[in-house]
PyMOL Python script that loads the backbone (N, CA, C, O; Angstrom):
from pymol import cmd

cmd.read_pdbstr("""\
ATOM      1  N   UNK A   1      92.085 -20.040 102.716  1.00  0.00           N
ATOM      2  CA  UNK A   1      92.452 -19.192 103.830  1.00  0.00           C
ATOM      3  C   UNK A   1      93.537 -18.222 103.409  1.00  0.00           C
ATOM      4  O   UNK A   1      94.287 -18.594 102.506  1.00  0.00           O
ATOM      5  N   UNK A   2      93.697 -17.146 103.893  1.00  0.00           N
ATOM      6  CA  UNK A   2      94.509 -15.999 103.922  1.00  0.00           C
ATOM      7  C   UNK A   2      95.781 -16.472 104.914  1.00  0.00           C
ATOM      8  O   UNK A   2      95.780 -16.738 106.116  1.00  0.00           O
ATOM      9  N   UNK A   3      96.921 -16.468 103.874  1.00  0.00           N
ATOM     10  CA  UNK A   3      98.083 -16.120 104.496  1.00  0.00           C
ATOM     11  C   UNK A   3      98.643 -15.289 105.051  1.00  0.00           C
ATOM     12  O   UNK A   3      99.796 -15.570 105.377  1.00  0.00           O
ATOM     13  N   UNK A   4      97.962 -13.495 105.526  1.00  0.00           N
ATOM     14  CA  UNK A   4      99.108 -12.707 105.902  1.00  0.00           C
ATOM     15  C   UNK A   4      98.672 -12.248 107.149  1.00  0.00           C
ATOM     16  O   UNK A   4      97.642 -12.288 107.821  1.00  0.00           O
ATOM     17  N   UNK A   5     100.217 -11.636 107.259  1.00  0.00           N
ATOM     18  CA  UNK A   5     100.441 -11.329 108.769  1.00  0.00           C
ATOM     19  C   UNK A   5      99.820 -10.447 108.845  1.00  0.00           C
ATOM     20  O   UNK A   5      99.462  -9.780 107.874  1.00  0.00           O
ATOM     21  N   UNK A   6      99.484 -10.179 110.221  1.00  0.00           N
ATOM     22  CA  UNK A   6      98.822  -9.009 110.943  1.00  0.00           C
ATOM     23  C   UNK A   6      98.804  -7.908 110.610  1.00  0.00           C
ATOM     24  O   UNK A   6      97.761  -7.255 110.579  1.00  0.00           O
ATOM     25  N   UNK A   7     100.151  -7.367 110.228  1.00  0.00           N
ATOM     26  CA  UNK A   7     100.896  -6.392 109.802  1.00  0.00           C
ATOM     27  C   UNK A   7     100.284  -6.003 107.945  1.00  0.00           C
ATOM     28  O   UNK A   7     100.089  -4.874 107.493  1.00  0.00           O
ATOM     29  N   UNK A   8     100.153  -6.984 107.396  1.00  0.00           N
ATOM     30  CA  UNK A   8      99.419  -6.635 105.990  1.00  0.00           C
ATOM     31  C   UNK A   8      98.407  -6.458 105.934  1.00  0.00           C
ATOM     32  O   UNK A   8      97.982  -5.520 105.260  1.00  0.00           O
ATOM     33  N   UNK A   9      97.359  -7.518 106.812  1.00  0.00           N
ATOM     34  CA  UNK A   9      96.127  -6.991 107.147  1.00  0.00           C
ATOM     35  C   UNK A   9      95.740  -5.628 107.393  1.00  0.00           C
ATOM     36  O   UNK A   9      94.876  -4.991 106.792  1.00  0.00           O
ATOM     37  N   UNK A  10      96.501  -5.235 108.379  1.00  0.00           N
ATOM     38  CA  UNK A  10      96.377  -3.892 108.598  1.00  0.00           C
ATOM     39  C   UNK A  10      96.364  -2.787 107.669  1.00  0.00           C
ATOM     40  O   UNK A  10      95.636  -1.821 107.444  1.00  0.00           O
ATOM     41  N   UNK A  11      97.767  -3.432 107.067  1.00  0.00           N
ATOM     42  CA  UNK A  11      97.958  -2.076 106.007  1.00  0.00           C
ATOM     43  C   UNK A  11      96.924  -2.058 104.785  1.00  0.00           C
ATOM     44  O   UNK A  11      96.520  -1.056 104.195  1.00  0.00           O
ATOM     45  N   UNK A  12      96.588  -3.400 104.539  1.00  0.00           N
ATOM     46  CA  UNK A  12      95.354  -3.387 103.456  1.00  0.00           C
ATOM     47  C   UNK A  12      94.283  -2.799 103.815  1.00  0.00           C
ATOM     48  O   UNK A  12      93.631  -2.147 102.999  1.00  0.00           O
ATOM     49  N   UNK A  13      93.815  -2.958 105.439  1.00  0.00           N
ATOM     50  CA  UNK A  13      92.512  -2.527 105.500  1.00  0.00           C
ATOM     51  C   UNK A  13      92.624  -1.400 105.547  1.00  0.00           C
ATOM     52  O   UNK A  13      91.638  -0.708 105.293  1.00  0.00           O
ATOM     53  N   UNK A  14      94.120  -0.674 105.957  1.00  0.00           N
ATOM     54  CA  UNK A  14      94.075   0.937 106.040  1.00  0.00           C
ATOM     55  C   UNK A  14      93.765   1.611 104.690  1.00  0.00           C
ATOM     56  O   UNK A  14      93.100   2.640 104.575  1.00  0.00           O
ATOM     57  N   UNK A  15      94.377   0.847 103.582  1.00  0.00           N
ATOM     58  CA  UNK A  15      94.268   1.608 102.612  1.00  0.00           C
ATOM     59  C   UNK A  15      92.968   1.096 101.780  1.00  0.00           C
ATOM     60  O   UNK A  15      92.712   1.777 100.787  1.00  0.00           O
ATOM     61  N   UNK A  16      92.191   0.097 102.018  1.00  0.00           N
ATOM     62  CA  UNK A  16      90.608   0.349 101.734  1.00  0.00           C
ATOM     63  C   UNK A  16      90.260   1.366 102.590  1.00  0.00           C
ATOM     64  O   UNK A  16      89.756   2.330 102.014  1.00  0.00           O
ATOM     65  N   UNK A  17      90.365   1.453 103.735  1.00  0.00           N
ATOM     66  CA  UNK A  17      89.691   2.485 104.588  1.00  0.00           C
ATOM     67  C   UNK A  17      89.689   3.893 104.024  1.00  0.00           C
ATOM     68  O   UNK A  17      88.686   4.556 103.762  1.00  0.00           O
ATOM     69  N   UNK A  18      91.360   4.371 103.827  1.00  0.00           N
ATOM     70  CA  UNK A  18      91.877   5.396 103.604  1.00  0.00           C
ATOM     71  C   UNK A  18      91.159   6.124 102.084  1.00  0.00           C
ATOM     72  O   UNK A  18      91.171   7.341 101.902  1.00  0.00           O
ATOM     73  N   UNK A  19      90.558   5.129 101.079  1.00  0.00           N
ATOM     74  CA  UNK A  19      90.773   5.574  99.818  1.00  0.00           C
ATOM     75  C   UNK A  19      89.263   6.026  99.746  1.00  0.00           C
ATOM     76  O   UNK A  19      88.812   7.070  99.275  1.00  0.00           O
ATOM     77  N   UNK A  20      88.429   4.700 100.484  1.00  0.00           N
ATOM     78  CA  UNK A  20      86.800   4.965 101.044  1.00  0.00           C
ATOM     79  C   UNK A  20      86.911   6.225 101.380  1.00  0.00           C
ATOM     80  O   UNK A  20      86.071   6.995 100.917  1.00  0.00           O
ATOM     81  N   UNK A  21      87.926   6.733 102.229  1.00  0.00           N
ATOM     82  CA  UNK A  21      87.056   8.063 103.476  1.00  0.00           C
ATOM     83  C   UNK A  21      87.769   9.186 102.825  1.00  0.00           C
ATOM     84  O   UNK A  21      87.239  10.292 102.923  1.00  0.00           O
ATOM     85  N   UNK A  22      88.962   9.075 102.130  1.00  0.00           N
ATOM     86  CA  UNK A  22      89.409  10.764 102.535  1.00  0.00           C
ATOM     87  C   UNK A  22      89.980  10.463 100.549  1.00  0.00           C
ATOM     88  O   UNK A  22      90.608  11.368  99.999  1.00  0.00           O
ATOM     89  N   UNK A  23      89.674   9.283  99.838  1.00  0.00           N
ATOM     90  CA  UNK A  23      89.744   9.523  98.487  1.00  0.00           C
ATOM     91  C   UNK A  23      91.078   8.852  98.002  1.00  0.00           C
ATOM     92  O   UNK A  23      91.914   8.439  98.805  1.00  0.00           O
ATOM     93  N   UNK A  24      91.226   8.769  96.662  1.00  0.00           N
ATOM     94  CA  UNK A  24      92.614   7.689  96.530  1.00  0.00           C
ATOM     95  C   UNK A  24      93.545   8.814  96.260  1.00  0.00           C
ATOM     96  O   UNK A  24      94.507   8.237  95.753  1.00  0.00           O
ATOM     97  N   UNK A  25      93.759   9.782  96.291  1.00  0.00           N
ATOM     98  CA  UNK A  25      94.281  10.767  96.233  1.00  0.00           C
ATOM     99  C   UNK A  25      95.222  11.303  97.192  1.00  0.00           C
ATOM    100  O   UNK A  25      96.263  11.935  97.012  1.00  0.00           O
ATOM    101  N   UNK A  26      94.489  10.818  98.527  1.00  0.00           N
ATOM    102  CA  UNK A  26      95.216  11.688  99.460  1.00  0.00           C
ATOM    103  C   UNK A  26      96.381  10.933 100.059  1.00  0.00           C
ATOM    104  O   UNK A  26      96.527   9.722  99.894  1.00  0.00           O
ATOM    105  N   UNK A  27      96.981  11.487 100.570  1.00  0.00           N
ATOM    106  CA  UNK A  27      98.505  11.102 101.500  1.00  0.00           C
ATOM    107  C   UNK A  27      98.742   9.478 101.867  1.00  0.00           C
ATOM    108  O   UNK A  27      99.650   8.731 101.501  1.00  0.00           O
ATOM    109  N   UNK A  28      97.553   9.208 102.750  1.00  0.00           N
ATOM    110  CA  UNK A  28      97.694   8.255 103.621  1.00  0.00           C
ATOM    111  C   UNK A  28      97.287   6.836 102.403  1.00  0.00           C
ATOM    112  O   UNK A  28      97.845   5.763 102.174  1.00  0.00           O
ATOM    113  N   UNK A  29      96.048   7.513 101.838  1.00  0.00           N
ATOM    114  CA  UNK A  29      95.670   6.402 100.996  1.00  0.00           C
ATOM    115  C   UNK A  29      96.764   5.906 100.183  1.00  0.00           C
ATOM    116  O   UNK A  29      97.068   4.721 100.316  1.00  0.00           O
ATOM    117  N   UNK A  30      97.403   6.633  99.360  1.00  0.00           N
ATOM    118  CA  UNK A  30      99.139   6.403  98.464  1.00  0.00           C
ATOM    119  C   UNK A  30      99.634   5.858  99.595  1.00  0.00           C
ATOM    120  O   UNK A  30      99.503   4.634  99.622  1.00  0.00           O
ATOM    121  N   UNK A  31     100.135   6.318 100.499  1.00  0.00           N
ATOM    122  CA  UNK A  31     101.503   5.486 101.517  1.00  0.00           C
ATOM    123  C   UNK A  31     100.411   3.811 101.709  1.00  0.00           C
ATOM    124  O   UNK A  31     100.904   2.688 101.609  1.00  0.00           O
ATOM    125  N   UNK A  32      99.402   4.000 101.898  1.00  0.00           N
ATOM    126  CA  UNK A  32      98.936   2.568 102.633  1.00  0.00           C
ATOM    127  C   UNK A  32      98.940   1.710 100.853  1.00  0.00           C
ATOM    128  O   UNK A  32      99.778   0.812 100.925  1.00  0.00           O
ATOM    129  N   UNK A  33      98.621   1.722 100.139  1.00  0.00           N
ATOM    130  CA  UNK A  33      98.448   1.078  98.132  1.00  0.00           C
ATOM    131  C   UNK A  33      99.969   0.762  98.150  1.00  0.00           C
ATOM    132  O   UNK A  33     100.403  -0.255  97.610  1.00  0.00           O
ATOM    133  N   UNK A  34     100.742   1.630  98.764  1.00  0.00           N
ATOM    134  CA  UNK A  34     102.340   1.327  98.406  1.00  0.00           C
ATOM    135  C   UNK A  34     102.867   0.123  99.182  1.00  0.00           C
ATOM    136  O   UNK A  34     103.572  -0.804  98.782  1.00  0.00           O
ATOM    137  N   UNK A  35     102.370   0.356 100.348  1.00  0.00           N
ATOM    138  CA  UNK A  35     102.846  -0.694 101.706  1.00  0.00           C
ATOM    139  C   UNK A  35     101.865  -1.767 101.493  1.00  0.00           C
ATOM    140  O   UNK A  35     102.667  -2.668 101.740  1.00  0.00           O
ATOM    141  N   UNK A  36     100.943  -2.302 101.274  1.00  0.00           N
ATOM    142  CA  UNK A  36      99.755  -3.288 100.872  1.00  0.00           C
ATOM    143  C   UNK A  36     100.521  -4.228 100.956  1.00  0.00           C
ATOM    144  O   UNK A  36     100.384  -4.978 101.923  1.00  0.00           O
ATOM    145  N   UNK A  37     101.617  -4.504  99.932  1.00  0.00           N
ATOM    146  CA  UNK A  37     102.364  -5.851  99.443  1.00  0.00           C
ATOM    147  C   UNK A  37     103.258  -6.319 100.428  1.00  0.00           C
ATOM    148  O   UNK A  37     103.610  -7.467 100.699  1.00  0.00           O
ATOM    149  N   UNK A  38     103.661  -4.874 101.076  1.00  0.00           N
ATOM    150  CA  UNK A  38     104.640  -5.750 102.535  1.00  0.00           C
ATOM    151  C   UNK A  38     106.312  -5.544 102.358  1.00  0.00           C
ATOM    152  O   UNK A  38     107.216  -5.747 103.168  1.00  0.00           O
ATOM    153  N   UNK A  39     106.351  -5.000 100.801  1.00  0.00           N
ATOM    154  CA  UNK A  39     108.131  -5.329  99.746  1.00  0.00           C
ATOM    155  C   UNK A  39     108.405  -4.377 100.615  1.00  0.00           C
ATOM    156  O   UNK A  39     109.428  -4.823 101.135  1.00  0.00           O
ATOM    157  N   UNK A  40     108.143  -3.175 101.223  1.00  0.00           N
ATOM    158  CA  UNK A  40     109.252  -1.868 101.594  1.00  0.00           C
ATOM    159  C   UNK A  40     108.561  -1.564 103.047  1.00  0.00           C
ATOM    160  O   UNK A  40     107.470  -1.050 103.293  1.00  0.00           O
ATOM    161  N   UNK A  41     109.587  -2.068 103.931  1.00  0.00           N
ATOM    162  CA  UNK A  41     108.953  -1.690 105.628  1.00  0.00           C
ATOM    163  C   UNK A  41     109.141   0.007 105.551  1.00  0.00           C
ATOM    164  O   UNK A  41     108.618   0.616 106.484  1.00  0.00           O
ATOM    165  N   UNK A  42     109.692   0.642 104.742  1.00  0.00           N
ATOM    166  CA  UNK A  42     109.714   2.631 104.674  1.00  0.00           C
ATOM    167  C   UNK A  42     108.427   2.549 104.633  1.00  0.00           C
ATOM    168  O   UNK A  42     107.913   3.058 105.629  1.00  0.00           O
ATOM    169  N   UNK A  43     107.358   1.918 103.549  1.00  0.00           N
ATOM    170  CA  UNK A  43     106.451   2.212 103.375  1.00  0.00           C
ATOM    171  C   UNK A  43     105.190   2.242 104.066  1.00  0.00           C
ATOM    172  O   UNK A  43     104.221   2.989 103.928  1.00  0.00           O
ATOM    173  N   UNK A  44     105.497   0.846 105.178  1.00  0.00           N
ATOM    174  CA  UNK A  44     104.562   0.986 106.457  1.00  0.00           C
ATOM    175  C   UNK A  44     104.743   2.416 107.559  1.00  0.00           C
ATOM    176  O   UNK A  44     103.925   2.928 108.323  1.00  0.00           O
ATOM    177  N   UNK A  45     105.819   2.681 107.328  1.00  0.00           N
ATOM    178  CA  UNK A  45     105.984   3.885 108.154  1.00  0.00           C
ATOM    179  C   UNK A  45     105.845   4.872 107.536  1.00  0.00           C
ATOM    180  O   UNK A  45     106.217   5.976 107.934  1.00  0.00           O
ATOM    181  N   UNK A  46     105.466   4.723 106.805  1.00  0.00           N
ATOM    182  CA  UNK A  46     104.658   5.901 106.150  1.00  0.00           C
ATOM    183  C   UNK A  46     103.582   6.392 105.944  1.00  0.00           C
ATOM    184  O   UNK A  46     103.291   7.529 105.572  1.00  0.00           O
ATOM    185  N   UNK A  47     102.575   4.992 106.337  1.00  0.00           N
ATOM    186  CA  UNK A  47     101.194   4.414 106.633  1.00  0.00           C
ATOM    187  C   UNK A  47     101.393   5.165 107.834  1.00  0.00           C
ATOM    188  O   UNK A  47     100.859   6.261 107.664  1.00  0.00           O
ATOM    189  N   UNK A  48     101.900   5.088 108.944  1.00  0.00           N
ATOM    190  CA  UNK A  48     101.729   5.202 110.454  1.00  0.00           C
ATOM    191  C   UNK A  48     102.230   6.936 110.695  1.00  0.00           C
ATOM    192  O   UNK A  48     101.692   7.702 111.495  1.00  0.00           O
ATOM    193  N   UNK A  49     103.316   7.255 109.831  1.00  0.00           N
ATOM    194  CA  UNK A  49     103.112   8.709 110.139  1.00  0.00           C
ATOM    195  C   UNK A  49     101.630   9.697 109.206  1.00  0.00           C
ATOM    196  O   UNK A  49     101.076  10.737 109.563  1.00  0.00           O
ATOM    197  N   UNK A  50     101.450   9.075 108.312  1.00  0.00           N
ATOM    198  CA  UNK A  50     100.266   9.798 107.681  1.00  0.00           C
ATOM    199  C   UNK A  50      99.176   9.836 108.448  1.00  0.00           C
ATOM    200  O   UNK A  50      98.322  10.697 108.238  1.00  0.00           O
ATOM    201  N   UNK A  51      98.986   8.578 109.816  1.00  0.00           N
ATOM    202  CA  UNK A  51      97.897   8.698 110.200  1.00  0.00           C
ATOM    203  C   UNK A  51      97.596   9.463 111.453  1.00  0.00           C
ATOM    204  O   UNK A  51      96.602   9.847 112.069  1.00  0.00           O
ATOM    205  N   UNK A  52      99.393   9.532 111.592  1.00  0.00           N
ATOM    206  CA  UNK A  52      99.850  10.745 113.067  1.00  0.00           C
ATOM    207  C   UNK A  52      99.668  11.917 112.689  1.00  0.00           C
ATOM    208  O   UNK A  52      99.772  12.874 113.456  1.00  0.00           O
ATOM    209  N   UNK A  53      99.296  12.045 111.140  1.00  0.00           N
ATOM    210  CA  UNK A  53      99.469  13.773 110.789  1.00  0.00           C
ATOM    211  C   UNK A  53      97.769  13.549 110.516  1.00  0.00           C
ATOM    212  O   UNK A  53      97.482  14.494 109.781  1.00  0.00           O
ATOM    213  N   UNK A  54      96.814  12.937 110.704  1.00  0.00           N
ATOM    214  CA  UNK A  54      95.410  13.358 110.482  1.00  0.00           C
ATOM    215  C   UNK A  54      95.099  13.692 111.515  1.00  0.00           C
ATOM    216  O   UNK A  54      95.562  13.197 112.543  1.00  0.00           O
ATOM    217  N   UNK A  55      93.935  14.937 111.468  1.00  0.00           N
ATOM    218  CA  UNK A  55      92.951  15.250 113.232  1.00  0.00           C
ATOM    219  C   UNK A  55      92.348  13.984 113.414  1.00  0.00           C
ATOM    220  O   UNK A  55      92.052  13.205 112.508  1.00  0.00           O
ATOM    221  N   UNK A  56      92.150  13.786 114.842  1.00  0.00           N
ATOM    222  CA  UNK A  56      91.773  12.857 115.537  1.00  0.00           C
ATOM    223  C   UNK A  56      90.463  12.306 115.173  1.00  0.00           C
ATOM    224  O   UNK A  56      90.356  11.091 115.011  1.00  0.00           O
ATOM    225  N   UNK A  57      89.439  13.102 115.029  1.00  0.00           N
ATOM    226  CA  UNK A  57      88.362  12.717 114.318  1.00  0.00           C
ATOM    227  C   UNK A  57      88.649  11.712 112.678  1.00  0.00           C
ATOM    228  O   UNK A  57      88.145  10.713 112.164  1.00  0.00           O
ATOM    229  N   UNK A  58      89.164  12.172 112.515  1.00  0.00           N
ATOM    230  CA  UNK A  58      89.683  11.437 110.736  1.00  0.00           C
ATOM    231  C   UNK A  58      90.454  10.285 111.054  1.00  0.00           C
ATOM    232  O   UNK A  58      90.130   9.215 110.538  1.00  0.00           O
ATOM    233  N   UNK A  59      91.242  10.332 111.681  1.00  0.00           N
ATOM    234  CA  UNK A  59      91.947   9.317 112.315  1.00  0.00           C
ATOM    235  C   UNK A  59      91.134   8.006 112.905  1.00  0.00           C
ATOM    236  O   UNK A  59      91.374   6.822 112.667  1.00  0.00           O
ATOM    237  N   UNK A  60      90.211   8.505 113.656  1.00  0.00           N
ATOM    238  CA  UNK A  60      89.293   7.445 114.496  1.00  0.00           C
ATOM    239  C   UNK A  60      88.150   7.028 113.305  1.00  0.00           C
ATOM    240  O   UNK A  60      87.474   6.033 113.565  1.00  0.00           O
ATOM    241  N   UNK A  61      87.917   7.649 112.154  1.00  0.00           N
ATOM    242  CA  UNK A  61      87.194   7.014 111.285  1.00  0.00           C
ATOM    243  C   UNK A  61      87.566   6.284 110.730  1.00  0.00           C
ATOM    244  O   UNK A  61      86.966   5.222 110.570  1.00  0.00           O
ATOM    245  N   UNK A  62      89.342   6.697 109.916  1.00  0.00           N
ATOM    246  CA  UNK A  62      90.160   5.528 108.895  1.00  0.00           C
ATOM    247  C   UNK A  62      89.967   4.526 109.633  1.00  0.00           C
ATOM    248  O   UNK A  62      89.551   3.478 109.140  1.00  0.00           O
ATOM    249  N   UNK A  63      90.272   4.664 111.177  1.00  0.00           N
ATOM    250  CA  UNK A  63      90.354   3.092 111.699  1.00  0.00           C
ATOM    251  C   UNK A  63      89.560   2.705 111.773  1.00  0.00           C
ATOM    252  O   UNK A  63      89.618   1.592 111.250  1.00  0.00           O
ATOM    253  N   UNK A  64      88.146   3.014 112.357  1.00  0.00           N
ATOM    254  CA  UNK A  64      87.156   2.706 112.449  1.00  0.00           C
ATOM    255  C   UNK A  64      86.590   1.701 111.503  1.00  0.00           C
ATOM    256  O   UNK A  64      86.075   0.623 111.799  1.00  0.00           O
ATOM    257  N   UNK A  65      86.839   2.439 109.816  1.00  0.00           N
ATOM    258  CA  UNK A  65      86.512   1.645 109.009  1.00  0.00           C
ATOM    259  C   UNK A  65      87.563   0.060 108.889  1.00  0.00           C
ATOM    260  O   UNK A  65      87.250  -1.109 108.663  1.00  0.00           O
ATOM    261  N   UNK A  66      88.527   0.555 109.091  1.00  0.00           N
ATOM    262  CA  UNK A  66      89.769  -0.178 108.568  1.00  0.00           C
ATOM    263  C   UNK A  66      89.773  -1.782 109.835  1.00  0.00           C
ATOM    264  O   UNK A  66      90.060  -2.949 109.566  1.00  0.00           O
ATOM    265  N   UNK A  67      89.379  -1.229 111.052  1.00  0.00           N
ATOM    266  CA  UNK A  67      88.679  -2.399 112.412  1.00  0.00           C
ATOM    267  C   UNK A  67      87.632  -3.071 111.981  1.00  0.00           C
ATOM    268  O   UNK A  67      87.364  -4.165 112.478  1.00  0.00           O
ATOM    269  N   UNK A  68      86.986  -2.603 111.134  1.00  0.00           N
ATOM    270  CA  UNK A  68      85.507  -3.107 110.614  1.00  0.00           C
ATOM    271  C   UNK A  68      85.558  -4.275 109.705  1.00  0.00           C
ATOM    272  O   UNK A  68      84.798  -5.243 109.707  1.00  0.00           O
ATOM    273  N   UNK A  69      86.980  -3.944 108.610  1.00  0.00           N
ATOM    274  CA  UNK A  69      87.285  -4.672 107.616  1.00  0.00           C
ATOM    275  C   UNK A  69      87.878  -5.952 108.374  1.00  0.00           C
ATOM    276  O   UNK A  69      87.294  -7.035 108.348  1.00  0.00           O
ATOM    277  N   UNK A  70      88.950  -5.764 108.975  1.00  0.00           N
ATOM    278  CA  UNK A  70      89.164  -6.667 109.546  1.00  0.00           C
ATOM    279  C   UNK A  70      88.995  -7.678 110.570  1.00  0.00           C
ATOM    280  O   UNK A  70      89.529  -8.771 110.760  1.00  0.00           O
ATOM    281  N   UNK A  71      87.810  -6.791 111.375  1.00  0.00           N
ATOM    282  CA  UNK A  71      87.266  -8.027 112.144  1.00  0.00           C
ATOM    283  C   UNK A  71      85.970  -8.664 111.514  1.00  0.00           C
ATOM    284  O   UNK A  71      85.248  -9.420 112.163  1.00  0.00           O
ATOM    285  N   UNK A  72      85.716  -8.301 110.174  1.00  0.00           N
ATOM    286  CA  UNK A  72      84.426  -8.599 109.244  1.00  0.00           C
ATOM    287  C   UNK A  72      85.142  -9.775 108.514  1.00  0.00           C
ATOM    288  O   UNK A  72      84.462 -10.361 107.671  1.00  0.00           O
ATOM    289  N   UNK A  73      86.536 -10.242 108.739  1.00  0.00           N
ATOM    290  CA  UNK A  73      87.152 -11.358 107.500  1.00  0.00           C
ATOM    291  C   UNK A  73      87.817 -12.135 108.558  1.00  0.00           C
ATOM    292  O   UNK A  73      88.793 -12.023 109.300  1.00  0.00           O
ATOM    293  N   UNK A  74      86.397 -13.387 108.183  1.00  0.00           N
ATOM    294  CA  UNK A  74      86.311 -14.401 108.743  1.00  0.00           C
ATOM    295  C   UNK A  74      87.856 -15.359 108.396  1.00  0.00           C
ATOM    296  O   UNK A  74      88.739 -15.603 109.218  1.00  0.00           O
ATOM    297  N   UNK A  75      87.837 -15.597 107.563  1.00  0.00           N
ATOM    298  CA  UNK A  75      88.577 -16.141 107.056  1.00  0.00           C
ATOM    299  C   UNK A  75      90.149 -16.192 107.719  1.00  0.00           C
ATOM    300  O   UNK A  75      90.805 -17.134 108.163  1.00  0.00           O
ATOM    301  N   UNK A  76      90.476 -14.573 107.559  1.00  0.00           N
ATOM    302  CA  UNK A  76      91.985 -14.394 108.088  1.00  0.00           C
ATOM    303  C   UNK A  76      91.753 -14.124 109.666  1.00  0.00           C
ATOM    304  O   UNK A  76      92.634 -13.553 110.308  1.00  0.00           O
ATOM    305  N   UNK A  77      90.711 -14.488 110.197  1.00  0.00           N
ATOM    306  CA  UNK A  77      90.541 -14.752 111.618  1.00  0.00           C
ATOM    307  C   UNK A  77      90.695 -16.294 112.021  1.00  0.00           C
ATOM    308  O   UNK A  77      91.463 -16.731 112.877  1.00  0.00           O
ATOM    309  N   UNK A  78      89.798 -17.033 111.219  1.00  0.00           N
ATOM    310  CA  UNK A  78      89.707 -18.629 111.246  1.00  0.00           C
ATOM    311  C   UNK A  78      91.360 -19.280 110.776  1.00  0.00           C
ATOM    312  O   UNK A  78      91.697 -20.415 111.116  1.00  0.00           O
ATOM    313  N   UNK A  79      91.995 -18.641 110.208  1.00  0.00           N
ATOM    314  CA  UNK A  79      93.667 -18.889 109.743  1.00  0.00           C
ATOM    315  C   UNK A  79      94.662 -18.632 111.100  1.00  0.00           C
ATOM    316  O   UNK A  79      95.846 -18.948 111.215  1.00  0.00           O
ATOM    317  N   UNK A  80      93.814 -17.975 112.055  1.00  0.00           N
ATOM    318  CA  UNK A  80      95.016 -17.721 113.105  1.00  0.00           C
ATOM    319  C   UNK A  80      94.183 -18.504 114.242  1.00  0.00           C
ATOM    320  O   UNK A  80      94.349 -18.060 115.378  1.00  0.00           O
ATOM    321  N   UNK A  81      93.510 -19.350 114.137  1.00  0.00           N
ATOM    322  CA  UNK A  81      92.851 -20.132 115.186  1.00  0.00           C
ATOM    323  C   UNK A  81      93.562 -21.423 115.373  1.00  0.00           C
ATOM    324  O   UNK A  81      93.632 -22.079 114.333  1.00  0.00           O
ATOM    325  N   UNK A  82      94.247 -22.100 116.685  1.00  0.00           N
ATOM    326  CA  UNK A  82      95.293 -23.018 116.881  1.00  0.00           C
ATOM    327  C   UNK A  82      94.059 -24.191 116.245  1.00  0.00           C
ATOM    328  O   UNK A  82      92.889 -24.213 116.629  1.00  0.00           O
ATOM    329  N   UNK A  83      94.818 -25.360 114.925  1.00  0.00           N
ATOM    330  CA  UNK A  83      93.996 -26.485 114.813  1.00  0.00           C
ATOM    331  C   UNK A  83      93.255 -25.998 113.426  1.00  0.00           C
ATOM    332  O   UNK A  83      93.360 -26.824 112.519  1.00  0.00           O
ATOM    333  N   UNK A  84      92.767 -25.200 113.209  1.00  0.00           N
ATOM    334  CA  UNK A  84      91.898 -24.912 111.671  1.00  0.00           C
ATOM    335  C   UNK A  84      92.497 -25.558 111.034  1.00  0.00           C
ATOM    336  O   UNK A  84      91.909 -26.636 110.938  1.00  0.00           O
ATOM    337  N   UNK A  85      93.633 -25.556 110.342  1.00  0.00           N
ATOM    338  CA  UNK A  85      93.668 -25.439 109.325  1.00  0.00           C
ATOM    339  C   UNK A  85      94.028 -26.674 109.371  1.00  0.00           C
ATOM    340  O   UNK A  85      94.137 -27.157 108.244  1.00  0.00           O
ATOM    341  N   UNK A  86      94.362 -27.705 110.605  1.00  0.00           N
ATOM    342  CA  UNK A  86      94.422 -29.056 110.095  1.00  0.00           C
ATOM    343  C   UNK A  86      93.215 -29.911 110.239  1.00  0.00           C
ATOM    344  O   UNK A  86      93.003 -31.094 109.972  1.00  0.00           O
ATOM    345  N   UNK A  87      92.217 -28.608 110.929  1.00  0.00           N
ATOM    346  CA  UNK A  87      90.609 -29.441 110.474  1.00  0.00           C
ATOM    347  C   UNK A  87      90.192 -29.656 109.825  1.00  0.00           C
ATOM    348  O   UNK A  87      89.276 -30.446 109.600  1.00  0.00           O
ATOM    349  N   UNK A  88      90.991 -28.709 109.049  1.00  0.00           N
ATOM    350  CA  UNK A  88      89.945 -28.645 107.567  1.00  0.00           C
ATOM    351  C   UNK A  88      89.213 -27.299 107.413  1.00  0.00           C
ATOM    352  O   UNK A  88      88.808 -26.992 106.291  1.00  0.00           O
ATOM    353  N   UNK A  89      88.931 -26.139 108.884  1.00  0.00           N
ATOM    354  CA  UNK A  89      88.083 -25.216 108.572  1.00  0.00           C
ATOM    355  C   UNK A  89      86.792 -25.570 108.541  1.00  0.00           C
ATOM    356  O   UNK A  89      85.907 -24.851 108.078  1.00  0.00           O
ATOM    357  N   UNK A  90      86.539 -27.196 109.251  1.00  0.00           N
ATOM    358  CA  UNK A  90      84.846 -27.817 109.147  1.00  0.00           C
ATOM    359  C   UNK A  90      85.488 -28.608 110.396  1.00  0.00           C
ATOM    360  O   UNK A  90      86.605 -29.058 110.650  1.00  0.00           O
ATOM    361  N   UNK A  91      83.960 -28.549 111.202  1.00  0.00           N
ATOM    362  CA  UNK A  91      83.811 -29.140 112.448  1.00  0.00           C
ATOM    363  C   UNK A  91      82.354 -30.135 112.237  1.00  0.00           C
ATOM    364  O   UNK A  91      81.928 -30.811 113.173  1.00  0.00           O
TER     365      UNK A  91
END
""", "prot")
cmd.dss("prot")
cmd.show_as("cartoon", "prot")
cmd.util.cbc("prot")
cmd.orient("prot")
């Protein structure tokens, strides 16, 4: 099972999302690769203004993809369920 918080999740799936849609190159994708690990909270906010400076259309795709990733991983869903993990993760 996956240990991280909400908050890393996020930023990981942003920056798969980010590097998928608009290239590893661009703005948001760098700020989200930097923030991934969680070491520099500057760096999440840097994730969150890059995604205030995309048009809305681009915006609703990063996430789009980036919602996809994360409600597609079972795993770090089944880790925040009260009881898993002293089930065993088997019923």
């Amino acid at each position: 099972m996956q240990d991280l918080s909400p908050e890393l999740r996020f930023l990981r799936a942003v920056a798969d999302a980010a590097t998928a849609h608009l290239g590893a190159d661009h703005a948001l994708s760098l700020a989200a690769d930097a923030a991934r690990d969680g070491a520099r909270p500057e760096k999440a906010a840097e994730v969150h203004e890059a995604l205030a400076a995309l048009d809305d259309a681009t915006r609703e795709a990063v996430l789009a993809l980036a919602h996809r990733a994360m409600r597609e991983d079972l795993a770090a869903i089944w880790s925040f369920l009260p009881g898993a993990a002293q089930a065993g993760g088997r019923h």
